[in-house]
Backbone as ProteinMPNN parsed JSONL, in Angstrom:
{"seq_chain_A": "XXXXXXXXXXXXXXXXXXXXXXXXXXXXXXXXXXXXXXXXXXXXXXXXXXXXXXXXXXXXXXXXXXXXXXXXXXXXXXXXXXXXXXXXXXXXXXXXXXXXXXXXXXXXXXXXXXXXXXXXXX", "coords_chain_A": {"N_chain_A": [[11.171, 12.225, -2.385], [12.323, 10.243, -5.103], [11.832, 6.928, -6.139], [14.074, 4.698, -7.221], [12.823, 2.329, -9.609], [14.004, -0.988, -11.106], [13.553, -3.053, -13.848], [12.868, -6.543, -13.768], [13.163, -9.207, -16.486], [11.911, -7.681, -18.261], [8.614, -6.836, -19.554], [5.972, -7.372, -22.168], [3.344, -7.433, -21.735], [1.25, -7.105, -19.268], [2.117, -6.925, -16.846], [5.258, -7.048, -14.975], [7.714, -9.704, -14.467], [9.353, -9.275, -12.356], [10.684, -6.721, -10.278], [13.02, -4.328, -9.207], [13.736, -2.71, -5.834], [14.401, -0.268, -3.995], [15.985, -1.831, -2.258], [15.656, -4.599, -2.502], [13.867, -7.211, -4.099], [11.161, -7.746, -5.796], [8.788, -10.323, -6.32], [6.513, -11.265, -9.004], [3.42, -13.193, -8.925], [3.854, -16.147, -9.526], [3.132, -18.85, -11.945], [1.913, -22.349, -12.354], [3.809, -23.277, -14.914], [5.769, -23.864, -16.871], [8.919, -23.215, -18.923], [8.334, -23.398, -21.437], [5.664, -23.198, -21.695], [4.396, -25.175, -21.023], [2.052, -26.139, -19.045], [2.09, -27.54, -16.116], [0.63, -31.016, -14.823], [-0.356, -31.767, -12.245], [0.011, -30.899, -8.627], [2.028, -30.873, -7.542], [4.144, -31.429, -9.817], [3.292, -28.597, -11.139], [3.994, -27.109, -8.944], [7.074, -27.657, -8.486], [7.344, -26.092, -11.276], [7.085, -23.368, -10.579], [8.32, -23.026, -8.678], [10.935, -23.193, -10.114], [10.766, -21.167, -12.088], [10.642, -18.953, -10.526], [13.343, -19.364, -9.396], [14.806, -18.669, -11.566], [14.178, -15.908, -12.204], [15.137, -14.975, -9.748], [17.896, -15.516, -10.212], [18.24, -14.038, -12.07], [18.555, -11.534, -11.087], [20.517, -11.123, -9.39], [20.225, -12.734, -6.851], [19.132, -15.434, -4.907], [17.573, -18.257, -3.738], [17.67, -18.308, -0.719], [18.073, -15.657, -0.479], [15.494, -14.914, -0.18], [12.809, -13.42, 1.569], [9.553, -13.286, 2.263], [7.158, -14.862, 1.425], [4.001, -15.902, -0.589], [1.421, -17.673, -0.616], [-0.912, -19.175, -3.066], [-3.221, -21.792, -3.385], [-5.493, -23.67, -4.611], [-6.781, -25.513, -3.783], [-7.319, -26.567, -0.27], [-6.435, -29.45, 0.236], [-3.635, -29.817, -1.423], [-1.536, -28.927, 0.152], [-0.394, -30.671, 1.495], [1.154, -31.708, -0.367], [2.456, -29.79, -1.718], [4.365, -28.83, 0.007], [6.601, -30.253, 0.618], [7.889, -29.923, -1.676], [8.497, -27.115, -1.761], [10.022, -26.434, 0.983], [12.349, -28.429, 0.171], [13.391, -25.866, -2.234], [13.53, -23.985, -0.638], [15.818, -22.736, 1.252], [16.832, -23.162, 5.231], [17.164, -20.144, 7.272], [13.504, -20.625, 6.48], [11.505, -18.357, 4.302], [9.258, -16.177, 5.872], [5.857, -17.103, 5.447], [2.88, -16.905, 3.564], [-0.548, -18.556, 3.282], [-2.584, -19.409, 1.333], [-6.015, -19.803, 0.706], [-7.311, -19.866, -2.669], [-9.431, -18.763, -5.845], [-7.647, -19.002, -9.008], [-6.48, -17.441, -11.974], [-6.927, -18.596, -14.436], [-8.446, -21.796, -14.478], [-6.709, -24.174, -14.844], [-4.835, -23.49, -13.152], [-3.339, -24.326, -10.095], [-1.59, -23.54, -8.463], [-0.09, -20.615, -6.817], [2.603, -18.688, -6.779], [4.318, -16.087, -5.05], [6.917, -13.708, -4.339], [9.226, -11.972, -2.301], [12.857, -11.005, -2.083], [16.043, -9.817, -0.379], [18.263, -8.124, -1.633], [21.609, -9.464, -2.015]], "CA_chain_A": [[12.283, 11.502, -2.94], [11.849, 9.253, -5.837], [12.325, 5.452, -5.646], [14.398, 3.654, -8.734], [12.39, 0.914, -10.042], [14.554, -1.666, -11.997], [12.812, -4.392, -13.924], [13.797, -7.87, -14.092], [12.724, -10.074, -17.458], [10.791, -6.801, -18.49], [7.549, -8.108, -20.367], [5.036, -6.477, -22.916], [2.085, -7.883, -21.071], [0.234, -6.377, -18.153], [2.685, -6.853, -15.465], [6.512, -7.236, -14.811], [8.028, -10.577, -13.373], [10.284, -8.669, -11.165], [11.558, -5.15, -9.729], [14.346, -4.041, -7.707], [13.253, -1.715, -5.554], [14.817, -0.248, -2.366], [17.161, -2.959, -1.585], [14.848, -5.554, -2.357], [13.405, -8.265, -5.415], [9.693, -7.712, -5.922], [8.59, -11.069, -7.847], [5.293, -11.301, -9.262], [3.368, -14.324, -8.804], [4.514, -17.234, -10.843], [2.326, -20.112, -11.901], [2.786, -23.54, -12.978], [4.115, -23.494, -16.492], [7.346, -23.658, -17.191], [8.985, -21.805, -19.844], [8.123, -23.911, -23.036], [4.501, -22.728, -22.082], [3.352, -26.351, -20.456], [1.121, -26.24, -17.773], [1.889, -29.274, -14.829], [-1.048, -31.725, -14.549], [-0.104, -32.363, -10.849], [-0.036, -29.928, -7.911], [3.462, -31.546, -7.544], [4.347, -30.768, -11.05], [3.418, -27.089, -11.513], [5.068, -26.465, -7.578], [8.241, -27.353, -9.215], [7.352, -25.277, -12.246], [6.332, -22.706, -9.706], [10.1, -23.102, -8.458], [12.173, -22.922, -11.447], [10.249, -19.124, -12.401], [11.083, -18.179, -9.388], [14.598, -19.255, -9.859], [14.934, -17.697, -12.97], [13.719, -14.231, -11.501], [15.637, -15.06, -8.888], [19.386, -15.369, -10.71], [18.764, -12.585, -13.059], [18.742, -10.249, -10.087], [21.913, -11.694, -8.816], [19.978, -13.365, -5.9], [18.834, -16.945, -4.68], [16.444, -18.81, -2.658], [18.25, -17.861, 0.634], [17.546, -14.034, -0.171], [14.082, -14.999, -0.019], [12.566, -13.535, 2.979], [8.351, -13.241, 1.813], [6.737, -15.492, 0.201], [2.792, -15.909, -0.363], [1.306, -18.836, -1.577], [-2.357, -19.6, -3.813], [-3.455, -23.042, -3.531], [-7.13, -23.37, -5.61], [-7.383, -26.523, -2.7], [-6.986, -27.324, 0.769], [-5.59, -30.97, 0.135], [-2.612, -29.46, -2.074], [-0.525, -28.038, 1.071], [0.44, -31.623, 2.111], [1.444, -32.051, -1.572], [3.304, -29.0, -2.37], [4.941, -28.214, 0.837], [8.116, -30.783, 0.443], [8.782, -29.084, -2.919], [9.174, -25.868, -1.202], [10.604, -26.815, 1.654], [13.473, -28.415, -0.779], [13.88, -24.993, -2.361], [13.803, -22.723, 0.179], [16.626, -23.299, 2.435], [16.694, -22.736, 6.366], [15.995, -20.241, 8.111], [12.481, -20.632, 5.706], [11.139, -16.902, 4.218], [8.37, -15.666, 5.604], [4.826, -16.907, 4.369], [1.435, -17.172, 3.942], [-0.677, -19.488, 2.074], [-4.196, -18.73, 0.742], [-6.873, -20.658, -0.56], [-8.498, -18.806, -3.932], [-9.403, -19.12, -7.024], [-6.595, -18.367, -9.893], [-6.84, -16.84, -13.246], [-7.185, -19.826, -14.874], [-8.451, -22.676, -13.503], [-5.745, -24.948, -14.788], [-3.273, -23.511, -12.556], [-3.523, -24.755, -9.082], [-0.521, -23.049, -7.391], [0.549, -19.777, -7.293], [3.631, -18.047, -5.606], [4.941, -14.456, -5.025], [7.927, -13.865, -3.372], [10.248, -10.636, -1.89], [13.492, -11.174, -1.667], [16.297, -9.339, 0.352], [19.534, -8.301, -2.736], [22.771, -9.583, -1.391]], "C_chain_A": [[11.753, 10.359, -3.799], [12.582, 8.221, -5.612], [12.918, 5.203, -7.244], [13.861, 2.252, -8.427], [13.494, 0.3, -11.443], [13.827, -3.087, -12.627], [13.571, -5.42, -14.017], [12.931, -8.82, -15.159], [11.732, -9.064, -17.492], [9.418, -7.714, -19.688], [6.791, -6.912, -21.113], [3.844, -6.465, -22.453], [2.308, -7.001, -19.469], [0.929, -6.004, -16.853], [4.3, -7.521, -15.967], [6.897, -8.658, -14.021], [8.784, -10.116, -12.314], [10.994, -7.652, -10.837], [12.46, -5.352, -8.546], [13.826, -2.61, -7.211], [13.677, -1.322, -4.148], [15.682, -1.025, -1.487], [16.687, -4.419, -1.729], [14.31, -6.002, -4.031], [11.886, -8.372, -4.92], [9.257, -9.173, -6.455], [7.263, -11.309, -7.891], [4.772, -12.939, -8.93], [3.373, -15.291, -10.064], [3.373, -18.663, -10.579], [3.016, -21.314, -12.484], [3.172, -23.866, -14.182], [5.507, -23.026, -16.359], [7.623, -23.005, -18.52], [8.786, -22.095, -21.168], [6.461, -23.716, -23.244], [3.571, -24.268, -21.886], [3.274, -25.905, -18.863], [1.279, -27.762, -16.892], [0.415, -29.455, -15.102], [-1.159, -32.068, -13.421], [0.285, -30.877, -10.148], [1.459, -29.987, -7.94], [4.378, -30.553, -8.814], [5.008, -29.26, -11.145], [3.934, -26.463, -9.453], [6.086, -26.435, -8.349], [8.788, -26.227, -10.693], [7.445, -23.819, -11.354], [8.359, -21.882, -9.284], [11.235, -22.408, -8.771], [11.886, -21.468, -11.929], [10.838, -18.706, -11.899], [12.693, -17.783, -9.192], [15.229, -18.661, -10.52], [14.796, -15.848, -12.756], [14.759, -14.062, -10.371], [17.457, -14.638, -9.075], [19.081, -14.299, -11.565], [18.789, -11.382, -12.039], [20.096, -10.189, -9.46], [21.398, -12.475, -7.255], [20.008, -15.041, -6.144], [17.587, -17.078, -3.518], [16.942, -18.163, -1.458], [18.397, -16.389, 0.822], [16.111, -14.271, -0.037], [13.503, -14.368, 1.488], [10.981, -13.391, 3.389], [8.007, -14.22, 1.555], [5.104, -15.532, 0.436], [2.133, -16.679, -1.761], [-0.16, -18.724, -1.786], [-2.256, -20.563, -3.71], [-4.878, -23.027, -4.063], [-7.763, -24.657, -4.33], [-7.067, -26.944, -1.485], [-5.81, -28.16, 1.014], [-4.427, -30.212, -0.344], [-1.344, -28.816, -0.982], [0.164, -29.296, 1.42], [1.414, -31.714, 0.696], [2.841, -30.661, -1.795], [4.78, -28.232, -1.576], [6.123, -28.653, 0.931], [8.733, -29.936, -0.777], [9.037, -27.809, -2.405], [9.6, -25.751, -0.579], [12.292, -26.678, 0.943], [14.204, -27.242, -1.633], [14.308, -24.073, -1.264], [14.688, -23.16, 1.9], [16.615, -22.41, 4.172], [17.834, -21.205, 7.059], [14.423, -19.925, 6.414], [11.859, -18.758, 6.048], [9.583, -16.713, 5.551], [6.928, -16.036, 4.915], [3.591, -16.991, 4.2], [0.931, -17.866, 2.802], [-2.364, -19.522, 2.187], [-4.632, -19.282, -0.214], [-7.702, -19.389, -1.645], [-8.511, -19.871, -5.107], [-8.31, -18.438, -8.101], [-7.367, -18.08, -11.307], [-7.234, -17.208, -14.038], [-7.404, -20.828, -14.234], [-7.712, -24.114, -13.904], [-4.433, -24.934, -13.685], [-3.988, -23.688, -11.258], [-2.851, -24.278, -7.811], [-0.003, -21.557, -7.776], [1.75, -18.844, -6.675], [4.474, -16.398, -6.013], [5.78, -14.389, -4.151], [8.684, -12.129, -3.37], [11.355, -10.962, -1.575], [14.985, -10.081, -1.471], [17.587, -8.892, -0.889], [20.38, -8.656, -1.672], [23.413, -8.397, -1.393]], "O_chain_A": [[10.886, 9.597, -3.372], [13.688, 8.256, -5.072], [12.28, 5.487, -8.258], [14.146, 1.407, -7.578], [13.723, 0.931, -12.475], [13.6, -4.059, -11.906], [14.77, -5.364, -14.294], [11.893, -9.252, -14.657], [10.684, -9.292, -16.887], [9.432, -8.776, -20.31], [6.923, -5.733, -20.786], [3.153, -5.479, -22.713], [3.273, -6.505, -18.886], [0.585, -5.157, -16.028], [4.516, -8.228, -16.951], [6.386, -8.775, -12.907], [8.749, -10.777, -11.275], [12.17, -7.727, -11.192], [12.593, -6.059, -7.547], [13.567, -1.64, -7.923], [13.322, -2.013, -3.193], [15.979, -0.859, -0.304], [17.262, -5.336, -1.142], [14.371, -5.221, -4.981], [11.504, -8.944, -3.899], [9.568, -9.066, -7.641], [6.725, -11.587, -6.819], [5.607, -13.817, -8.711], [2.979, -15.133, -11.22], [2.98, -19.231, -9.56], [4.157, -21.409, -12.935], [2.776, -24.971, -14.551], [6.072, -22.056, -15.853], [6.777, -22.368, -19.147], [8.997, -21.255, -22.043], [5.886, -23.906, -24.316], [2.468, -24.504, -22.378], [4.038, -25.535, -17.971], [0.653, -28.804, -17.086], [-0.522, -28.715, -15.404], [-2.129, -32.804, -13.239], [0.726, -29.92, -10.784], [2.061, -29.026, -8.418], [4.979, -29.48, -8.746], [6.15, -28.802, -11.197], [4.104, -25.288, -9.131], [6.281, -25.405, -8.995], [9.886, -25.786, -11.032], [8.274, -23.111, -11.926], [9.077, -20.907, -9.505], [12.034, -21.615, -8.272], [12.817, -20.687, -12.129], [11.724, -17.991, -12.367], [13.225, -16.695, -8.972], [16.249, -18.077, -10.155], [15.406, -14.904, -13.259], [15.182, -12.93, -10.141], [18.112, -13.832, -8.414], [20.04, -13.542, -11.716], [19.103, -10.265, -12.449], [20.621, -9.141, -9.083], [22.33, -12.784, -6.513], [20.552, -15.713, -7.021], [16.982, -16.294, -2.786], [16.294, -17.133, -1.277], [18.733, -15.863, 1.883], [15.604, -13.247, 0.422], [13.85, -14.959, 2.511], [10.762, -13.351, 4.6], [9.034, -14.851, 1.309], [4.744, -15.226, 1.572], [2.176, -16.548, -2.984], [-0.803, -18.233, -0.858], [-1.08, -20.886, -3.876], [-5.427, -21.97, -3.754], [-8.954, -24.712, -4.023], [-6.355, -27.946, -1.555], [-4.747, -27.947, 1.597], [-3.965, -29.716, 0.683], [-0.331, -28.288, -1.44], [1.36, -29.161, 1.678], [2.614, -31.8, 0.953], [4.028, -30.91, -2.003], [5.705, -27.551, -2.019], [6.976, -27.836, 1.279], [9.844, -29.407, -0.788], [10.134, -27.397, -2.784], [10.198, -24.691, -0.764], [13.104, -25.753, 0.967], [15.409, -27.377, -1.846], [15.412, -23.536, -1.167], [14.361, -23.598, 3.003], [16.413, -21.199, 4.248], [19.045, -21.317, 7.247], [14.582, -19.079, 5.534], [11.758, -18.115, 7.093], [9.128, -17.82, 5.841], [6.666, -15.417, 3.884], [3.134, -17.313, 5.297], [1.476, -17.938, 1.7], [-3.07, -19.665, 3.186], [-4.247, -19.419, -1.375], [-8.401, -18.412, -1.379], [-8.043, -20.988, -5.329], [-8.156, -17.225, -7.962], [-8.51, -18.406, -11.627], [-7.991, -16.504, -14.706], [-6.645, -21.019, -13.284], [-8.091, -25.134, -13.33], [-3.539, -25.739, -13.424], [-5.148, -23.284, -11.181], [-3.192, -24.425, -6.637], [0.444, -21.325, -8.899], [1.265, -18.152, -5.78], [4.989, -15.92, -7.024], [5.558, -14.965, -3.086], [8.623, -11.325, -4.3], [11.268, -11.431, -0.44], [15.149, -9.407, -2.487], [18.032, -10.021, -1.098], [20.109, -8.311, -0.521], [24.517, -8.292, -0.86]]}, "name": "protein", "num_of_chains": 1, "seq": "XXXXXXXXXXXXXXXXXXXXXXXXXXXXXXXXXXXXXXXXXXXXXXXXXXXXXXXXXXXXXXXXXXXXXXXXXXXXXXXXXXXXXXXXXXXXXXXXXXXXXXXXXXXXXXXXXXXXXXXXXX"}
């Protein structure tokens, strides 16, 4: 049996920000740049940038934060979890998804944060 994949903000580049797939919102991971193509200079910052993607991926599916039920976080540092964790907190309303949070290195080493999320369609 085949699965329908639906994209969300289809892209020309390498990868999709987001599929519907099975009852469910795939979203790729989103870094800190917001959509005018600036990069945060603060962990702070590009969280909230981090955010608003997500958001954005988030309403074109017809979801929200509170379908969220995944999430899996990049941090490039340690220190950055005390830092970034109120801003997500503040999005992601209770009961909180699902998540894990993993030190690496990112694609660039400007970006500092990176987040992927699954969330549940209404």
């Amino acid at each position: 049996m085949s699965e329908t994949k639906t994209a969300i903000f289809p892209s020309s580049g390498p990868y999709t920000p987001g599929i519907i797939s099975g009852g469910f919102l795939f979203i790729a991971g989103q870094v800190g740049r917001n959509a005018e193509g600036k990069i945060g200079e603060t962990i702070e910052e590009q969280t909230k940038f981090v955010i608003e993607n997500i958001g954005n991926v988030l309403r074109e599916a017809g979801c929200d934060f509170k379908d969220v039920v995944k999430t899996t976080v990049y941090i490039t540092k340690p220190e950055y979890l005390q830092a970034y964790n109120p801003i997500y907190m503040q999005a992601f309303p209770e009961p909180r998804p699902a998540r894990a949070t993993v030190i690496a290195g990112l694609v660039d080493e400007k970006f500092l944060i990176e987040i992927e999320a699954i969330a549940k369609l209404p």
